[in-house]
N, C-alpha and C positions, 0 to 999 in steps of 0.2 A: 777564976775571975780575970778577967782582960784588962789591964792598965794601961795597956798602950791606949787607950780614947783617954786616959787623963794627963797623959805626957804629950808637951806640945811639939809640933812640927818644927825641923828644924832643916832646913836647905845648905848645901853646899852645891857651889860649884866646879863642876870638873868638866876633863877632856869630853865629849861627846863619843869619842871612841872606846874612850873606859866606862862613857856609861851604856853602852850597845854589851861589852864585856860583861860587867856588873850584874844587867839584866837577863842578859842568858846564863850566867852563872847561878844566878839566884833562881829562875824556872826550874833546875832540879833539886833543888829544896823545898822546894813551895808545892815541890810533884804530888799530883793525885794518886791514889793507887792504880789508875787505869794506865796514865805515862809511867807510872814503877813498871808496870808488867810491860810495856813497851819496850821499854829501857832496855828490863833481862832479856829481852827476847832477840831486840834488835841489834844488841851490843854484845849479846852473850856476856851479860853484869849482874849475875845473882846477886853480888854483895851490895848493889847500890842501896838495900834494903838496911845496911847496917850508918846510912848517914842518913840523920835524924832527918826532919822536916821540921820546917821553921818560916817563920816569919821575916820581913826585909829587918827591922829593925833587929830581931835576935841576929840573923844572918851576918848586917852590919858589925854589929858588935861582934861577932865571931871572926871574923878579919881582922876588926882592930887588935880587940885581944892576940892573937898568934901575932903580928907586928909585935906589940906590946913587950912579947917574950921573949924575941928577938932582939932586941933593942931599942935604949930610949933615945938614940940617934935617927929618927927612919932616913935621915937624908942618905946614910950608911947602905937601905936597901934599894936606894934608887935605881943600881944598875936592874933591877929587876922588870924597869919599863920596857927593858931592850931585851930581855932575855927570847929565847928562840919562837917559846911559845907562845909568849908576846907578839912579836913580828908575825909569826904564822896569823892569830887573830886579826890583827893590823891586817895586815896583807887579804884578807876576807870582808873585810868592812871595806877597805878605801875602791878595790874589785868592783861592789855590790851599790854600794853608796855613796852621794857625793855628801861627804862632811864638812861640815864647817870648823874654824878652826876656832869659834867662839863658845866657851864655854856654856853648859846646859847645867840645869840644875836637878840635882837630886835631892828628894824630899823624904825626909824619914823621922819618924818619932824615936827619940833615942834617952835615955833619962839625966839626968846633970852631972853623973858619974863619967859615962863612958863622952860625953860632950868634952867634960874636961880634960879627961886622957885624950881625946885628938887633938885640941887644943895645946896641949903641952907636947904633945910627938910634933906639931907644927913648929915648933919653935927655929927648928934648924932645915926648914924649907919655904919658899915663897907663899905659897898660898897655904890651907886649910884644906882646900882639896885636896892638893895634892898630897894628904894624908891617905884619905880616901884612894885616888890613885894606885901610891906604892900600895896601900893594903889588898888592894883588886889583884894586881901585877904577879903579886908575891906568893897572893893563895894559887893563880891560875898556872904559876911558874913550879911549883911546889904539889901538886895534888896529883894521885895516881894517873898515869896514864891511858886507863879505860877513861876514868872522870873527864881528863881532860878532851877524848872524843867524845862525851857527851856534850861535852860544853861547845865543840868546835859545834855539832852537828846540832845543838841548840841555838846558838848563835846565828846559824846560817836560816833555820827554821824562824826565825824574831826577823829578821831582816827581808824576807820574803814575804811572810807575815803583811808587813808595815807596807813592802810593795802594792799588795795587793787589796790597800786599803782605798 
């Protein structure tokens, strides 16, 4: 049974650039079997098959959670907005795109639990987003190296995408 249609919508605002991030991060979770056989083929990534598929709001929460474990500081894992892999990202968006530097919103069903735990990791940074943010940063800074050239080369595919819309 699907809960998420009785868990309401709940928006944060973030960078515009973490949310281009976010989004292509989350397209190989969301993968079908035909982008999984893509994936192995084109990345030589047999094992992308061993990271589940999920929904934005499980996904979401899978972020926060790993934050979560790390510490109930996140201001602590800020540097991770700068981290290499970070920039590399950056540096492909700003190329590709002209950004604004006004916040977007990201909309996700999330249930009163996991609402509270970012609420509470906000405590010790300005925004609420920028919970969401470091948690984005952190997984993209942190996750295998094949993963993360899926994620480049999803990335680049989402922004073209949206070109040629």
């Amino acid at each position: 049974m699907d809960t998420n249609n009785t868990i309401p919508n709940k928006s944060y605002k973030i960078d515009p650039v973490m949310n281009y991030v976010f989004l292509a991060t989350y397209m190989i979770y969301k993968r079908s079997k035909f982008t999984e056989f893509l994936i192995i083929k084109h990345f030589n990534y047999p094992t992308i098959t061993e990271l589940s598929t999920t929904n934005k709001p499980e996904f979401l929460k899978m972020m926060i959670e790993d934050v979560f474990k790390q510490t109930n500081n996140v201001a602590s894992l800020k540097p991770f907005l700068q981290s290499k892999r970070m920039k590399e990202l950056k540096e492909i968006i700003h190329q590709e795109v002209s950004v604004s530097h006004k916040r977007v919103v990201l909309n996700v069903r999330i249930d009163e639990t996991e609402r509270k735990r970012i609420k509470m990791l906000a405590k010790d940074v300005e925004t609420v987003g920028e919970v969401i943010e470091i948690a984005i940063a952190h997984f993209v800074s942190n996750c295998p190296e094949k993963l993360f050239d899926v994620i480049t080369f999803a990335l680049i595919s989402t922004i073209k995408a949206e070109q040629t819309k």
